[in-house]
N, C-alpha and C positions, 0 to 999 in steps of 0.2 A: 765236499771234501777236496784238499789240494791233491792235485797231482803229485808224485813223489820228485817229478822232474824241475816241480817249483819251490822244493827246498834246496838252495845250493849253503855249500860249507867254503868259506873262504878262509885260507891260512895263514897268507902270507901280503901285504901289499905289494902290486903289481903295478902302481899308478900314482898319476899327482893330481889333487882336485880339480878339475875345471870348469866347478860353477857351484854354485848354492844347490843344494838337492836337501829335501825334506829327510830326516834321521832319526825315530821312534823306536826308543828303548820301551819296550812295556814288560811288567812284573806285577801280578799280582793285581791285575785292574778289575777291582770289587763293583763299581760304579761307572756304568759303561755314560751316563748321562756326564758327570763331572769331567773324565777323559774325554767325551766328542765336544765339552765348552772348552776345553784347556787347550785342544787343538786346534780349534777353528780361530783360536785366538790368535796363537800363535804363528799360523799360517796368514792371519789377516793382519798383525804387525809387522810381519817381519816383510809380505806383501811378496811371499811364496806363491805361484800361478800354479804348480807342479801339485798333480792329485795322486803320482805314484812317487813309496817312499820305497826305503828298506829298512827292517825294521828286525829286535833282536828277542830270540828267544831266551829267557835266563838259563843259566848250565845247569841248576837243579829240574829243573823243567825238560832236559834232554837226557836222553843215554848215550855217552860219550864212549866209544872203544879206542885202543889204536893195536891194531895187530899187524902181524907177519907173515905174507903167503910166499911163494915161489914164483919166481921170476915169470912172468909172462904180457903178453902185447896186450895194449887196452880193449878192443873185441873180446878177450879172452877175459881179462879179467871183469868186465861189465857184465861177460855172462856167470863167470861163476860168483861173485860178489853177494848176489842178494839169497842164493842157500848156504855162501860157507858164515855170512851175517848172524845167521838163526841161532845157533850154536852160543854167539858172545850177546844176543839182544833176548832179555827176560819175556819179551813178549812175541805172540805170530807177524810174519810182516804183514799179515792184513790189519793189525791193530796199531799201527806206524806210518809213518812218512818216514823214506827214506835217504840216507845220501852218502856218498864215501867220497875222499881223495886222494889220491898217491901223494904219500908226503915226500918219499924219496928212497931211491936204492940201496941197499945194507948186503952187505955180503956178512954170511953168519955161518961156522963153518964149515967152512970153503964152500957153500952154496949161494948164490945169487937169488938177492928176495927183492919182496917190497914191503916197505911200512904203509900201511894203510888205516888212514881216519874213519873212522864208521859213525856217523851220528843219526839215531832215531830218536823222532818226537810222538808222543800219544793224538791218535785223530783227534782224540776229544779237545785234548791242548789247542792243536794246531787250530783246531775248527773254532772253540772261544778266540783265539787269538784274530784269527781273520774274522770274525762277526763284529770287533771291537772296531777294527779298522771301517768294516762295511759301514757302521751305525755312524761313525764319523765322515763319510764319503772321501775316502781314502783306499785307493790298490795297493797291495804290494808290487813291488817291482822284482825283490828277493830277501826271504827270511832269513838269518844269519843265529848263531848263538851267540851271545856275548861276550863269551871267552876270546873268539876267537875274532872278534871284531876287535879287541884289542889288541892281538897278533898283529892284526894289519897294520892296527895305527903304531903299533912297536916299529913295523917293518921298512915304515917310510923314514924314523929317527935315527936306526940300528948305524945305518952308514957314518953316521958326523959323532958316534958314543966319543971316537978319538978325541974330537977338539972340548966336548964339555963333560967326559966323566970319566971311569975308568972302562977301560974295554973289555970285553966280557964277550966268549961264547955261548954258557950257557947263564942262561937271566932266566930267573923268576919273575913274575909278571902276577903282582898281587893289586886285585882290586877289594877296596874295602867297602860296602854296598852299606845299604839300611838293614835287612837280614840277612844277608851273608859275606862273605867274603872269600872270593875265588881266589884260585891258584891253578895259574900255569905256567908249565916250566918247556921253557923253550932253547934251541940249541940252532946255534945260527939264523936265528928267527922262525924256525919250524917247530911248531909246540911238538911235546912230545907227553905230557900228563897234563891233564885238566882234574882238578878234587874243587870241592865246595867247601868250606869251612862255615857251619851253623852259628858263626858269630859276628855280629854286622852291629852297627856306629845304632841301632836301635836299643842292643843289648847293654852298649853303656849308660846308653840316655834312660831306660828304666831303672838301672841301678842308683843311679843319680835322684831318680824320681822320689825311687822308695827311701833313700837316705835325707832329703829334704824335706818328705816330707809335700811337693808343689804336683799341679800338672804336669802333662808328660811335654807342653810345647814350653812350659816354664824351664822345666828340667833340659830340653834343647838346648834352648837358648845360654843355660850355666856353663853346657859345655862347649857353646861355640866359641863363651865368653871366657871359660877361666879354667877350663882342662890343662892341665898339664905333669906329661909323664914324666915323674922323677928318675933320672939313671945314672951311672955310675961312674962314666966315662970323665977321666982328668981333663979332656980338651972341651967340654961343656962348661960355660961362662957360668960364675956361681949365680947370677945373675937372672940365670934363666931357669934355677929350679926355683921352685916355690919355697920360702922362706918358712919359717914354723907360726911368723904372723898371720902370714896368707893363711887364711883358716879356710876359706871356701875349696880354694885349688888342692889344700890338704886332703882335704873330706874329700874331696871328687876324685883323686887319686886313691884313693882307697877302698871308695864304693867302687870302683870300675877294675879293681888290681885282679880280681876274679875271674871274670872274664878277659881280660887281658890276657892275663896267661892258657886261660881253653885254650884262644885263639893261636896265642904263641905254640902253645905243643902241640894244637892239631896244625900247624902248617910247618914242623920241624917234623913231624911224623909222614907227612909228605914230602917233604926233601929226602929224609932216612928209605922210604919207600924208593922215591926215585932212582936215589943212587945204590939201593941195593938188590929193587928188583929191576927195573929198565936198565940198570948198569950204565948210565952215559954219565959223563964228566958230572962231578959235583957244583952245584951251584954255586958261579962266581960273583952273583950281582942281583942285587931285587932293586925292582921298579915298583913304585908307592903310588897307587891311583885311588879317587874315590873321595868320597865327603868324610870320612873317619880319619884318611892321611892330614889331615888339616890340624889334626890334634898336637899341639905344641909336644915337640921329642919324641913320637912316634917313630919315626923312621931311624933314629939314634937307638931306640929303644930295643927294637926287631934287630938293629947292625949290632949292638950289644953283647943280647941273649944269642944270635944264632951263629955271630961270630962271621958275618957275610957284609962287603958294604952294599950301603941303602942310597937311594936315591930319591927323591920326589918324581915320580911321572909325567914332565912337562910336554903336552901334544903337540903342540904348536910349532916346535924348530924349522920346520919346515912349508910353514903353511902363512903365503900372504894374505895379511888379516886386512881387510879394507872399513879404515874409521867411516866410512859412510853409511852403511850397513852393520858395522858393529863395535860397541862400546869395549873398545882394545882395554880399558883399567878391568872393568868387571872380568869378563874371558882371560886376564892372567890372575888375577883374583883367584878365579873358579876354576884356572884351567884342570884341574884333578877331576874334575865332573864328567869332563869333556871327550875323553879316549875312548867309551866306547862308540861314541857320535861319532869320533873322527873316523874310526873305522871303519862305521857303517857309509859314511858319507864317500870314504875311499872307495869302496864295495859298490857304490851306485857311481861312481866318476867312472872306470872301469868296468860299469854294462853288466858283471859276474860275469861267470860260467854256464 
């Protein structure tokens, strides 16, 4: 079993890369054989010497709090933390790994608090997840969630929004995964809600499946090739919605328009949530990450329906990419893929906590 002191929670980037470090997202790894070839590979292409990584737990896989105590010195709070925890975490903390941060000062009122992050993982989680590593002959260095590894890689961009987008305090930070798709809403780079949304870039590719009729890597492949969301907006080139010829991109738009929309109202029922239970500033700005944001007018599509501008989540702004080492066309290609890597890669440049 980990120690509670070897799960840290990282919020905010603190640092700037300075060196190749190994970065292992894992979800859901059924085949601990396939994951320890897929690694050894990649560590032996890439010609990686480094046997400790950091690596991400998914947010459906954690119990995510953020509460409000009364102002007091860190002694004070590291001692009362792990019973006033009990209370907001469904389980005992002996069936947990535990961890918290001070996100930052609030006066609420007229009293002086803190906001504080509380994240527990199940042993049982924690304990598959490090046997996976073991079988692979790989240490962690420090475990992180995913959400909040892409906090960090938010954190290092947040600075230069001026020069390539619009500026924004508080951003949403939506990642679109294969079965899910997270949301979190952060204010001056300090997340402040983390939700899960049960609809991820798998849920369209079986819709697609079932409407053609093909396999499910056949069905993929339609949508890497000829997905596209039709919307409303007069500044969309006619050009680029599908014409009533396009018969495939029709039909794919239509099998997936279901789910779309889940997705749409369970992440506008999270913004409604935000702003009308946590009470902070309405969300001014979403950031679009993930293999689903790829989907031709997605991000038009969510600026739309929610009435918020969208943006693509590009990692990179700040990060010298050296063509010796890596294929710079593929990495802007993919860079959507990339944000919780860079996170975690921030996370290990920076030592943790």
């Amino acid at each position: 079993m980990l120690d509670p002191d070897d799960l840290h929670v990282r919020t905010r980037a603190r640092c700037a890369v300075k060196g190749l470090f190994p970065c292992l997202h894992l979800r859901n790894i059924q085949n601990r054989h396939v994951f320890r070839q897929a690694a050894e590979k990649i560590l032996k292409n890439k010609s990686v010497s480094a046997k400790k990584v950091v690596t991400a737990i998914p947010g459906d896989a954690a119990i995510i709090r953020y509460i409000k105590v009364p102002y007091m010195t860190e002694d004070e709070l590291k001692n009362m933390i792990p019973y006033d925890a009990e209370q907001y975490i469904p389980l005992s903390m002996e069936q947990v790994v535990f961890d918290y941060e001070v996100l930052e000062e609030v006066e609420e009122d007229g009293q002086k608090k803190l906001e504080v992050l509380i994240v527990a993982v199940k042993n049982e989680t924690m304990n598959q997840h490090l046997e996976i590593l073991k079988d692979s002959g790989i240490t962690p260095q420090a475990i992180d969630v995913d959400a909040f590894a892409l906090c960090n890689a938010h954190g290092l961009n947040a600075g230069d929004e001026e020069e390539g987008g619009l500026r924004a305090d508080t951003v949403a930070l939506i990642n679109m995964g294969a079965k899910i798709t997270s949301v979190t809403i952060t204010e001056k780079s300090i997340p402040h809600l983390t939700r899960d949304v049960n609809i991820g870039g798998n849920n369209f590719t079986k819709e697609i499946q079932r409407e053609f009729g093909v396999s499910f890597s056949q069905a993929e492949e339609l949508k890497k090739q000829h997905a596209v969301i039709m919307v409303e907006s007069d500044e969309l080139l006619l050009s680029a919605i599908p014409s009533e010829e396009d018969d495939t991109s029709a039909k794919i738009f239509e099998a997936i328009t279901p789910a779309l929309n889940k997705m749409l109202n369970d992440i506008r029922r999270s913004f409604d949530y935000y702003e009308g239970t946590v009470k902070r500033k309405p969300v001014q700005k979403i950031l679009l990450s993930g293999g689903s944001s790829k989907i031709k007018n997605i991000d038009r599509f969510l600026s739309e329906r929610l009435g918020i501008p969208v943006e693509i989540n590009y990692p990179f702004k700040n990060i010298n990419i050296s063509s010796k080492n890596f294929d710079f066309d593929y990495l802007r290609a993919n860079a959507v893929h990339f944000n919780v890597a860079l996170g975690l890669a921030l996370r290990a440049a920076g030592g943790g906590k």
